[in-house]
KETOR-663298 format. One record per residue: x, y, z of N, C-alpha, C in turn. Coordinates in steps of 0.05 Angstrom, whole numbers, plus 5000, padded with zeros to 4 digits. Layout:
N
XYZXYZXYZ;...
This chain:
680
882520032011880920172031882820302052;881920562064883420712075882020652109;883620732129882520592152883520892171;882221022185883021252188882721172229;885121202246884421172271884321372288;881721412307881121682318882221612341;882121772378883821752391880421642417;877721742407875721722413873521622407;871721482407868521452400867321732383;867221882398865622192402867122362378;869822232371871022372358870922282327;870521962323870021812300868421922294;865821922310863022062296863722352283;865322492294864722792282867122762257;869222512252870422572235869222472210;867622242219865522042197863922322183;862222502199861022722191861422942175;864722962177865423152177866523152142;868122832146869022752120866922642087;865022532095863822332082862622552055;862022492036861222622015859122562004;858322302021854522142021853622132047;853121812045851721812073853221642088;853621712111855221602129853121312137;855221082136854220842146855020782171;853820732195854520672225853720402224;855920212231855319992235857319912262;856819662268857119532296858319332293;860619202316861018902315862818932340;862018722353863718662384862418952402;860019032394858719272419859719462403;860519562388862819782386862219892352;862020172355860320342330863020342315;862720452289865320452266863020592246;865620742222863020882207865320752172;862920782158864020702133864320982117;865221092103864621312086865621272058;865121452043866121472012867721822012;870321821994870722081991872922031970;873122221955875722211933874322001911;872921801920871721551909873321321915;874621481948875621241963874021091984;874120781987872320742017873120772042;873120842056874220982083872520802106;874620752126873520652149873720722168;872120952189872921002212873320842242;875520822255875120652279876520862299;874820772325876120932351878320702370;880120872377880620762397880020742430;880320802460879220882479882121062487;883821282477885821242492887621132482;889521012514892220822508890720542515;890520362494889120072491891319892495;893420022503896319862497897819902524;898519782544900819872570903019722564;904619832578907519622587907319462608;907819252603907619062628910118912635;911018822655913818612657913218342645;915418292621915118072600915217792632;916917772644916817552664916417582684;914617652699913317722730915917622744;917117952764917917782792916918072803;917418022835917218272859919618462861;921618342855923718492871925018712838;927518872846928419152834931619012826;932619102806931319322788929619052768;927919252750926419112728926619232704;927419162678927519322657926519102633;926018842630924718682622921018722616;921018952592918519012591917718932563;914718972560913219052526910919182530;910419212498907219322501905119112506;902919122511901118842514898119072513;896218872502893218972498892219142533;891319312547891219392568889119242586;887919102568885418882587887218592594;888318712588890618372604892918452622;891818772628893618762656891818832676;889719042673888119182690885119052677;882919012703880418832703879419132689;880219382706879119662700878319702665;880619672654880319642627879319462605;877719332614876819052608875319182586;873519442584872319522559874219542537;876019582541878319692516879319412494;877519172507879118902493876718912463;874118992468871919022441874219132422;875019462432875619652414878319492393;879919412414882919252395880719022378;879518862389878718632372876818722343;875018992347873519142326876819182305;878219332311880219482291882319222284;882119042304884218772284882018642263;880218692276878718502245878218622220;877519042224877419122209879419182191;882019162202884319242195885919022167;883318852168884718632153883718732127;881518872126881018912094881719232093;883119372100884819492092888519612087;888919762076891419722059892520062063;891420252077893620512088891420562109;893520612132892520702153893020992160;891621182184890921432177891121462211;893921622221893021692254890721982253;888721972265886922162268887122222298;889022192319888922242332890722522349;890122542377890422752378893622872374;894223062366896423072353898723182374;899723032398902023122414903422872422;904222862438906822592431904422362448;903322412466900322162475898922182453;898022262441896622142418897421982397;900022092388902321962360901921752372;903521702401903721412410901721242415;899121302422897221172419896221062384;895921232368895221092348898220912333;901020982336902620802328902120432338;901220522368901320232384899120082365;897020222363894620102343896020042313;897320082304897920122272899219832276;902219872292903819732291902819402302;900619402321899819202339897319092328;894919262329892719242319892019122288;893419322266893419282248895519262227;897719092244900118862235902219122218;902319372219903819512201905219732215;907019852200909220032212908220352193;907920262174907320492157904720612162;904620812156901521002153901621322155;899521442160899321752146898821872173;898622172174898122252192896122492186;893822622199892822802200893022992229;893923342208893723442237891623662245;890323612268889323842263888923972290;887624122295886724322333884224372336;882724262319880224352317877624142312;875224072320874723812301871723992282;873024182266871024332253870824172229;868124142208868324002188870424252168;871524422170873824462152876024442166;877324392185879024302197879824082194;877323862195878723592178879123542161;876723682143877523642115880223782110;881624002109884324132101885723862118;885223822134887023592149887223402137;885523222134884822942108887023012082;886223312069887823322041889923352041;891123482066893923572070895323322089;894223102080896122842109898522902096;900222872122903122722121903622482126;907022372121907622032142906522052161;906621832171906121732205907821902216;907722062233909722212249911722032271;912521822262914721602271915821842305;917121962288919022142317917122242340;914922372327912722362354912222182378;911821932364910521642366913321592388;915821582372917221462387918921702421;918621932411918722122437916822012454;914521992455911721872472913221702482;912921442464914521132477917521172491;918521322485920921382503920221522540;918421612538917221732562916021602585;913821362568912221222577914221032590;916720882573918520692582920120762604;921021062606922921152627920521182655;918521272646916621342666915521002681;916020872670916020542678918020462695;919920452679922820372690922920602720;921820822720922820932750921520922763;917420902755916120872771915620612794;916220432778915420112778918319972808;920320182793923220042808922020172833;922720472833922820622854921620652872;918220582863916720542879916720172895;918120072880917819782886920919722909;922819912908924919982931923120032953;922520292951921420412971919220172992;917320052979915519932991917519673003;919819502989920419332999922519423029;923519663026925219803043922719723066;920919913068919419933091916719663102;917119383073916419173089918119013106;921519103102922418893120921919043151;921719173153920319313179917719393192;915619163181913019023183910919233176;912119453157910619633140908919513121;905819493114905819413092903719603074;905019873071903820073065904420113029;902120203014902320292983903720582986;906520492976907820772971908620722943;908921072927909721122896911521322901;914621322878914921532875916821512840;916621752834917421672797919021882789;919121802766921122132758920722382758;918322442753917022722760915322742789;914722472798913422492827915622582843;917422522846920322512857921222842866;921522932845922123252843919423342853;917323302853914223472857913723472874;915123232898914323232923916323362936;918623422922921323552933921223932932;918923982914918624262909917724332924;914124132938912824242954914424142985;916223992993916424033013918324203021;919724203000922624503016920424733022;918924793011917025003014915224913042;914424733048913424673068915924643108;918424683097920124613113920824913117;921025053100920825453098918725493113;916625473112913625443127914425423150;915025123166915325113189918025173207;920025213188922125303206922125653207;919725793196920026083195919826163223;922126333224921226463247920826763250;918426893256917227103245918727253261;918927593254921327783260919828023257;919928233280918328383271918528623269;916928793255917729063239915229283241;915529523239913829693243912729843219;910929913213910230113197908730413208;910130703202909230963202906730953180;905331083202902231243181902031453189;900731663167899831923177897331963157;894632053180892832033170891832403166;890632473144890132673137888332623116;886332903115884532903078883932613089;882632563102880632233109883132043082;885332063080887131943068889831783090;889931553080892231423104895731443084;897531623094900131623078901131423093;903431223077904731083091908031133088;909231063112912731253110913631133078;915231273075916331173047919030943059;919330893069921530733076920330443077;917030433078915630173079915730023106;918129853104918129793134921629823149;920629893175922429923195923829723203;925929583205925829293218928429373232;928629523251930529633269928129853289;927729813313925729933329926830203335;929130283347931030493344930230743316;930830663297930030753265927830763270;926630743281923230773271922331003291;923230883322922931133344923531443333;926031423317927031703315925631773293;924231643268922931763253919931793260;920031683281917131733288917031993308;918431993323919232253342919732523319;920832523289921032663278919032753257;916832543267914132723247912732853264;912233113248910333243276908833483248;906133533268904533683249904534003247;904034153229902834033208905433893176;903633803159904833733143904633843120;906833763089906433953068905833823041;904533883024905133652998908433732980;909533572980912233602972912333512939;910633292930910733152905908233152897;907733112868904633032857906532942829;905532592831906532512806903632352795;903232322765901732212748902932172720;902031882723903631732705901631572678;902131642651899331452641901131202626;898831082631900430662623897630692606;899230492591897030332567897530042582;895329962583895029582594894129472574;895829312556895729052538894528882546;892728682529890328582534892528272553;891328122560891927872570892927642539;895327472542895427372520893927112523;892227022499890926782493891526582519;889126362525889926222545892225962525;893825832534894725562531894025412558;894525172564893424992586892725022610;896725052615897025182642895625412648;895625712635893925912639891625872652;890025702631887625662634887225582657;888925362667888425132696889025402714;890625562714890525702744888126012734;887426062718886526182725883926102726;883325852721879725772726879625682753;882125642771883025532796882825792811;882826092802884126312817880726442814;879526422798877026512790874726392801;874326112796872425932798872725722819;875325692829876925492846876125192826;876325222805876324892800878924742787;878824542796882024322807882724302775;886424382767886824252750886324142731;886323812743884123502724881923582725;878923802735877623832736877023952709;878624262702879024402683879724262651;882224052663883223902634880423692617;879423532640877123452635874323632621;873623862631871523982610872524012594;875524132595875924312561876524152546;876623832550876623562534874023552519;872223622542869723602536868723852509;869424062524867924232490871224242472;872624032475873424022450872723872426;872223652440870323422429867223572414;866623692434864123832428864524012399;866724102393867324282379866624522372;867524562408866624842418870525092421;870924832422873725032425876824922411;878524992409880124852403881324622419;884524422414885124352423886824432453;886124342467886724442497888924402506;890824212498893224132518895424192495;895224412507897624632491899524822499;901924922487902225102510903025282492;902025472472902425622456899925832468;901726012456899226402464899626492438;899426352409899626412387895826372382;895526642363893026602347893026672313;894826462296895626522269892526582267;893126812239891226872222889826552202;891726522205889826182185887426122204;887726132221884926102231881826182234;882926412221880526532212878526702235;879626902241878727002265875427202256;875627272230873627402233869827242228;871026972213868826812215868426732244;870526672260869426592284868626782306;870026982297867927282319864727342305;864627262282862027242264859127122279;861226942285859626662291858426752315;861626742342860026922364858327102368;857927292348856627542349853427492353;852927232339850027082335849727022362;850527092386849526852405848527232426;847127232442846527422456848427492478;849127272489851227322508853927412506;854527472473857427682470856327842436;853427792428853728052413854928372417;853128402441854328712450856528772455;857428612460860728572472862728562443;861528412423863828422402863328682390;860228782394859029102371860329282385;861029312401861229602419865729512421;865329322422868529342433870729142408;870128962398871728972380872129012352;874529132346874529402330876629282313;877929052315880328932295880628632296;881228462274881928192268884128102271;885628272281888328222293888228132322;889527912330889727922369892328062381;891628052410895028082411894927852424;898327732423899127482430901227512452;901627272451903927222480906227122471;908627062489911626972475910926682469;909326582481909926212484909326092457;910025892451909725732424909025522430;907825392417907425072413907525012381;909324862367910224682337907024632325;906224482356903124312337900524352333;900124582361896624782362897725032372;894625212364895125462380894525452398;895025762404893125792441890425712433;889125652456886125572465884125912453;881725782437880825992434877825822421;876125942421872825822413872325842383;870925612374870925652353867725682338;867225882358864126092335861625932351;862325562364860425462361859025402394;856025332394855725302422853025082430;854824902440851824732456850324732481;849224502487848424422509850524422532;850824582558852824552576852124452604;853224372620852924412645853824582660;853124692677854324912701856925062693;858324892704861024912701862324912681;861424822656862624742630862125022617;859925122619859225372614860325632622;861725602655863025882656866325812640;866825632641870025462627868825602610;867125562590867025662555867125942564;865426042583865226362583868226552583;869726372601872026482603874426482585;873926262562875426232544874526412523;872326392519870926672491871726962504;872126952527872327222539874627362542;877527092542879327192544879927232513;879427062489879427022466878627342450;876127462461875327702450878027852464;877127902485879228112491882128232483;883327972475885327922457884528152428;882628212422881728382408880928662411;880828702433879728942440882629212450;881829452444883629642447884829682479;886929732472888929772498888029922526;887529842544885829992569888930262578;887830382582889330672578888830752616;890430732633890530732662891731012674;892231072690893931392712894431232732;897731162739898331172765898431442774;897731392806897631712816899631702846;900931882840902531842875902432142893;902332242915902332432931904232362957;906032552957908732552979907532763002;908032683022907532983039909732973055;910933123064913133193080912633403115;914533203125914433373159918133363169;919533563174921333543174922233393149;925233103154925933023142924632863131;921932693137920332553140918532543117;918632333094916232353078914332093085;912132073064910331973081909731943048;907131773034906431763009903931553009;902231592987900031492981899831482954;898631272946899131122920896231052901;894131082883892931002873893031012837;891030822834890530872806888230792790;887230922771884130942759885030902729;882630892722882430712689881230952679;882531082659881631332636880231182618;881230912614879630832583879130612586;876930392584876930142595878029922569;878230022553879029822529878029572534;879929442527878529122529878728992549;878829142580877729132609874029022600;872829242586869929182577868928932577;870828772553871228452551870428332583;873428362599873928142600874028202635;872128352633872228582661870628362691;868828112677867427852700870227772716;871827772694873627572715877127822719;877028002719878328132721878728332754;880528342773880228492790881628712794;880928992791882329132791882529412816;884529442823883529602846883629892832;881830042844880730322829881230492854;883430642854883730852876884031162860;883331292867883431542860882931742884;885531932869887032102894885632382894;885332472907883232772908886232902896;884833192885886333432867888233562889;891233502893891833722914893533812898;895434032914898334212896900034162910;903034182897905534202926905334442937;906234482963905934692978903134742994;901134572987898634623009899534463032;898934623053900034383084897134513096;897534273110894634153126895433883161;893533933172894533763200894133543196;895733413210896233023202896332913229;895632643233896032533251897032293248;899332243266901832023258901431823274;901731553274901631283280903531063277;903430923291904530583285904330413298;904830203274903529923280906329703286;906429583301908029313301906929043293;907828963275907228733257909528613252;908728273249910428093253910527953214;913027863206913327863180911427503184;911427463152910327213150910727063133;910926783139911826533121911026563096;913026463077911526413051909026273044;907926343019904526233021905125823014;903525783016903925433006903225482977;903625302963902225302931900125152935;898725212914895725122917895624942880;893224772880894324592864895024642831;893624962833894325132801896825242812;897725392827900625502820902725312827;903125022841904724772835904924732804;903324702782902924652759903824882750;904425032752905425312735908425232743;909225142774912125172780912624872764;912024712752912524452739913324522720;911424712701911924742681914624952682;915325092692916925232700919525092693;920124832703922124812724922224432695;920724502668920524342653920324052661;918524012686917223732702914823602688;914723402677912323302666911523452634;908523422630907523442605905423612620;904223742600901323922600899223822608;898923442599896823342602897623172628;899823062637900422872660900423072691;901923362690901923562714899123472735;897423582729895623512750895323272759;895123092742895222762750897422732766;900022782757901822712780901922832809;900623042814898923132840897123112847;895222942833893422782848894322512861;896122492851897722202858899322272888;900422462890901622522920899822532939;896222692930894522652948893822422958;893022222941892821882944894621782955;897721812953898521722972899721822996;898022033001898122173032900122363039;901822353015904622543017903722853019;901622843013900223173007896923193022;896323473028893823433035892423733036;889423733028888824033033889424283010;887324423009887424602976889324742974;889824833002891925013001894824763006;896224672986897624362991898524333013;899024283036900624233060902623943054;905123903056905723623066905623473087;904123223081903923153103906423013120;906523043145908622943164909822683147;908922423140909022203125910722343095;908722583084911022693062913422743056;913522923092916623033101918022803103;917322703111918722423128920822283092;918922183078918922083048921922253042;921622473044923222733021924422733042;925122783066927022813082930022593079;928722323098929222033077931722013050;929222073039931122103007933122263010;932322513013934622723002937122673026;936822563042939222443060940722283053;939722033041940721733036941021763000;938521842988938821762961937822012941;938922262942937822462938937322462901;938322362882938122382858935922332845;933122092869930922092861928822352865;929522502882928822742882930323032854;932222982840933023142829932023242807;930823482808929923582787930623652764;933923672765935423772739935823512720;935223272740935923022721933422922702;930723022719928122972704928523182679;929423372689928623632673931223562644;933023452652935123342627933923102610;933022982619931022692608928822862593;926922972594926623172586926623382567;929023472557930023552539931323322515;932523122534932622932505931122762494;928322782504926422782488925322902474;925823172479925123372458927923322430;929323232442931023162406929922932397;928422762411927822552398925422642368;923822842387921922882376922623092346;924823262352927123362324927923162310;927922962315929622692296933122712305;933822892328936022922330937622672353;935822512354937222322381935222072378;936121852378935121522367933621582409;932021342399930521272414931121072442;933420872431934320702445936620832461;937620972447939921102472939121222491;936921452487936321482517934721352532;934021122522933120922544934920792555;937520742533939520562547941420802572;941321062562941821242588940221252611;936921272604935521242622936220972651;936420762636936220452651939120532662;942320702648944020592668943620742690;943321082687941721122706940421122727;938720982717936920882738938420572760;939520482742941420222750943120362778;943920592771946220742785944920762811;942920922805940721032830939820752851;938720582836938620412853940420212862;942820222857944520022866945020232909;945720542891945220622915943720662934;941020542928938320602936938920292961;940120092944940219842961943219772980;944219902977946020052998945620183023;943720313018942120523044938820403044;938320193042935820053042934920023077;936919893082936219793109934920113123;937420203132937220513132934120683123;934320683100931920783095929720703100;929420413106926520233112926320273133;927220263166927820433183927120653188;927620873174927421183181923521073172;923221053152920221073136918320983156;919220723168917620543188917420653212;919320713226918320923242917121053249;918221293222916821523217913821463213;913421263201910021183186909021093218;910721003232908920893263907521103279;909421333272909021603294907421843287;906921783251906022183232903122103249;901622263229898822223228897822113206;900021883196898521653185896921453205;897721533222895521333234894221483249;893221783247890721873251887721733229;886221613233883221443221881721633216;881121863222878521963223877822063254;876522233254874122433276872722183296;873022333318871622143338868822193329;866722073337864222073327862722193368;864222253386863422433406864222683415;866322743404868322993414868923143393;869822913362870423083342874023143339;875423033366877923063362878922793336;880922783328883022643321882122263332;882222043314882421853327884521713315;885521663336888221493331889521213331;891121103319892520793322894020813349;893220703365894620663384895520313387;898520273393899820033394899319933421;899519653434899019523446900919383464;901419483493904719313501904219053492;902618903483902118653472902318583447;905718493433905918493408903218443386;902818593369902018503343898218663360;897718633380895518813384895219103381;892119203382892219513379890019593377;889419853384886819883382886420183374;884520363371885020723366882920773382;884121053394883421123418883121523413;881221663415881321873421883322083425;885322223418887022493426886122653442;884222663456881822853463882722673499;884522473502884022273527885722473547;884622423571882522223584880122503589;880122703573877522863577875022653559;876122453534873622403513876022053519;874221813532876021633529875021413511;873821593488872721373468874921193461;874620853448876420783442874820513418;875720363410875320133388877320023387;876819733385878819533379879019523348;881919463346883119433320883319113313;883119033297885518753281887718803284;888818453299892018583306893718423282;895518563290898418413269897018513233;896118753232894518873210895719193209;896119323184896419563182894019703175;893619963190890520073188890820313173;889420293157888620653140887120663133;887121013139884321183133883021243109;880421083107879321153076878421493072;878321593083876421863091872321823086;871821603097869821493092868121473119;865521453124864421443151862021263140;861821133170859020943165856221103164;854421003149852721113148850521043166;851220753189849520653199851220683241;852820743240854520883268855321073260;855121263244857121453241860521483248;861521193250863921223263866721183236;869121243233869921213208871020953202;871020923174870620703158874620733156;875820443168878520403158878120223137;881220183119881819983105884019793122;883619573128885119333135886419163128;890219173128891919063106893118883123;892618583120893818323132896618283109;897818113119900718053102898017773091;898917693071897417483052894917473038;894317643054891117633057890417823035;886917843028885918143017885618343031;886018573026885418723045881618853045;880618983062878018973068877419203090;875119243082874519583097872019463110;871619663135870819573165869919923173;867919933192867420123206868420073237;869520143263869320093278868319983305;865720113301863419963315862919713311;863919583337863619283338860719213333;859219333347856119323343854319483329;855919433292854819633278852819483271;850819533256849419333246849819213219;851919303200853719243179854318953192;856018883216857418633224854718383236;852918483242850318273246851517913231;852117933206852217703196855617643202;857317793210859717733209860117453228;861417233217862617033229860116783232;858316883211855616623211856416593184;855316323176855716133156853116043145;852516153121850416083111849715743100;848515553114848015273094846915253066;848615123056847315173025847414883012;845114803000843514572990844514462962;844914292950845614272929843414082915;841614242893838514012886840113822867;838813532879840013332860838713302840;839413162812838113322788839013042782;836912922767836812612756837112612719;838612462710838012472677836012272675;834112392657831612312639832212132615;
């Protein structure tokens, strides 16, 4: 019996469906569905997994750094969170006993390999087994996938596990430095930082330190307005006031047309989305987050509405079969017209990027039930997908010079002669459409000249799609981890706001580091770790060596990390006493800022208004306690909801209002009876 393992629930079912050559049997045991099938006039067993069912945990519990004493272990025996995932291992060890080749059906990039190896090897007692690949979960996509298995993709499996281990070993130490640094200085704050967190908080804050040390400088720009048309000097900008006086003293009217240039461009369609694409431009379009994006297009992948999503290829091979799946589309009302009128070839055009294991992102013919949002995601993926088909938009730049003395002056537009596969893909497209009225050289006409003084301006912040583009850039992380690891800086306060700001607490973090221990910030060292996992995944480099590079490494980093500990725990504690980490939340009268304020009375404290002594709202705190802001408000004072961290203790969330009606029972003791019960 053949035992085939999916990476999903949602996904067993469509491969049970997809494969079976009778009737699919769904049966149950431990809560948990499994499908039986027949094919070849083999018996086949489908099982899901949830995911990674498997974590690393420390083989001998201690607190303190470094730690490299790890394994894999079932994931419900580290986290209560995961407690559903103990059915799924116990369903596939029992099933696993009556069969004899195993089958990864999972998703095919180095998190998937490694998820179904952990199952093979752990689950179902074996090293060996097959692999199926595919991008699609179409019933001919699995089937060509099923007939065409290979081995277990071992090198996949073990690139993953090399990632997950280094990503342990730096998260677990580094972050476990950092927090002990800043408890010997009565900090007792959740701080992270890892190998790709490290560099990610280091990108956005040099950019944020550009931000605030800019100091704006300022520069002029010449206009001359004529023909209800605004020319602007050709020199752009002035940034010498002198230079600008004399060219401004030297325009005078009237003026002449000196140039008429027109230029025609052909505009090539947009190449296929891959991940990243997709994430900023559904971020630039729709404003939706990243993990927001990765999550639907999980969703109609599963659905088997689109391909596989976490990719980074702008390839659309012909094996795919483009004209059945524009076929398909054509049936639906919402892009018949669109494919009849505009596309005219089965060829796409593509982009430079590759990916080994899927193509670019593209729809496959089919369409369900959506919600909102899931729906404009598909719209924009079929849209960029056609277009990729459609003929070349055929454009005129247009330019006009006019001249006064030495003095030119120029205006710039451009219009669309042919809309090609603009038609497509024209919802989410913005294009500016200027067009220049008919003049000749040598017509002169009266002008009137101007200027403005304007001050230059800071660079923009990144926002949470173009951070993820500079990751990928700068070879930081994976396709599927990028957003997650920037949600992680939000959580822990290092970041804040769409447009990303660092927060003071951030600066502080990265400042810190790059002083005392800068290599946890270094991007060229993530970005080298990195690459030799990509040989792992060639078969060109064993698995244990770059872990045993990783650990010395890391050994290195933190020996110097505990060197400059004191030091560092210090600057952090401080710094963490003074940011606006200990801003709580909005006064609930004024609306300013409410704050931690300390107590000349050790270990007391209370928060008090910014707004003082115009607004002298104030609340008592718990003393000898660290306070942070949930971003939460009561629903019964409207006042904000902290979280409350004692040394030993649990910690526990509180509104401030002493006399909320939440605290009514606080500090009463309920009596409770115990019925005596006689044996009969």
């Amino acid at each position: 019996m053949k035992m085939i393992i999916c990476e999903k629930p949602k996904v067993a079912k469509t491969m049970a469906s997809a494969l079976a050559e009778g009737k699919v049997k769904e049966k149950r045991i431990n809560g948990i569905n499994y499908y039986e099938i027949e094919k070849n006039g083999e018996d086949i067993i489908i099982v899901s997994a949830v995911g990674h069912v498997y974590t690393l945990q420390q083989e001998h519990p201690t607190r303190g750094y470094p730690v490299f004493n790890i394994k894999w272990i079932p994931s419900y025996k580290v986290s209560k969170e995961a407690a559903y995932t103990k059915a799924y291992i116990l369903t596939i060890e029992e099933l696993a006993k009556q069969a004899d080749e195993f089958i990864s059906a999972c998703d095919y990039d180095l998190e998937g390999s490694l998820i179904a190896y952990n199952v093979i090897r752990y689950a179902c007692n074996s090293e060996k087994g097959k692999r199926m690949k595919f991008s699609a979960l179409t019933k001919k996509d699995l089937i060509n996938s099923f007939e065409k298995m290979e081995e277990l993709d071992h090198m996949n499996a073990y690139a993953g596990e090399s990632r997950h281990i280094l990503d342990w070993y730096y998260g677990i130490n580094l972050s476990r430095a950092l927090m002990q640094a800043i408890r010997k200085y009565g900090v007792y704050k959740v701080m992270s930082i890892g190998r790709v967190q490290g560099p990610a908080l280091a990108i956005l804050a040099r950019r944020e330190l550009k931000i605030k040390n800019f100091k704006p400088t300022p520069y002029w720009d010449l206009w001359a307005q004529t023909k209800n048309l605004t020319f602007m000097h050709i020199k752009n900008k002035f940034e010498k006031e002198d230079e600008m006086k004399n060219s401004f003293e030297n325009s005078k009217s009237p003026v002449k047309v000196s140039k008429m240039k027109r230029t025609a461009l052909k505009q090539k369609p947009y190449p296929p989305f891959d991940l990243t694409s997709l994430q900023t431009e559904a971020y630039k379009i729709f404003k939706f987050q990243p993990s927001q994006v990765l999550e639907m297009a999980q969703t109609l992948y599963e659905a088997s509405m689109i391909s596989y999503p976490r990719t980074s290829s702008q390839k659309l091979p012909e094996s795919l079969g483009h004209k059945e799946i524009i076929d398909k589309l054509s049936k639906f009302p919402l892009y018949s017209d669109l494919i009849k009128k505009y596309v005219k070839t089965f060829k796409p055009f593509e982009g430079t990027k590759e990916d080994p294991a899927h193509p670019a992102i593209h729809p496959l013919g089919n369409m369900g039930k959506l919600r909102i949002n899931e729906m404009k995601l598909y719209d924009l993926i079929v849209k960029r997908y056609l277009s990729c088909f459609g003929e070349e938009a055929k454009r005129e730049d247009q330019e006009i010079i006019i001249k006064t003395n030495s003095e030119e002056y120029s205006i710039k537009g451009r219009r669309t002669m042919d809309k090609g596969w603009f038609e497509i893909y024209e919802p989410y497209l913005k294009l500016q459409e200027v067009t220049l009225p008919e003049l000749k050289v040598g017509d002169e006409f009266e002008a009137k000249f101007g200027k403005d003084k304007k001050m230059t301006n800071p660079p923009n912040r990144y926002t949470p799609a173009s951070i993820i583009s500079t990751l990928e850039k700068h070879n930081l992380g994976t396709k599927a981890t990028r957003s997650t690891i920037i949600e992680t800086l939000y959580k822990r306060g290092y970041v804040d706001g769409k447009s990303i700001e660092v927060t003071p607490f951030g600066l502080v973090v990265y400042e810190v580091l790059s002083k005392n221990c800068n290599e946890i910030l270094d991007e060229k060292l993530t970005e080298y770790f990195e690459k030799e996992m990509e040989k792992i995944q060639e078969g060109k480099l064993a698995e244990y060596l770059l872990i045993e590079e990783g650990k010395q490494t890391l050994t290195t980093i933190l020996d110097k990390f505990k060197e400059k500990e004191d030091i560092i725990g210090k600057l952090l504690s401080e710094k963490f006493k003074t940011t606006s980490q200990n801003v709580i939340g909005k006064c609930p009268n004024c609306g300013e800022e409410l704050i931690v304020i300390k107590s000349k009375i050790p270990g007391k404290q209370f928060t008090g208004c910014k707004n003082y002594p115009k607004c002298n709202t104030s609340y008592p705190l718990p003393a000898n306690s660290l306070i942070e802001s949930t971003d939460k408000i009561c629903e019964k004072c409207n006042t904000p909801i902290i979280r409350v961290i004692r040394k030993g203790k649990k910690p526990f969330e509180m509104c401030l209002d002493v006399n909320c009606e939440t605290k009514k029972d606080w500090g009463k003791y309920k009596k409770t009876t115990k019925k005596k019960t006689t044996k009969k």
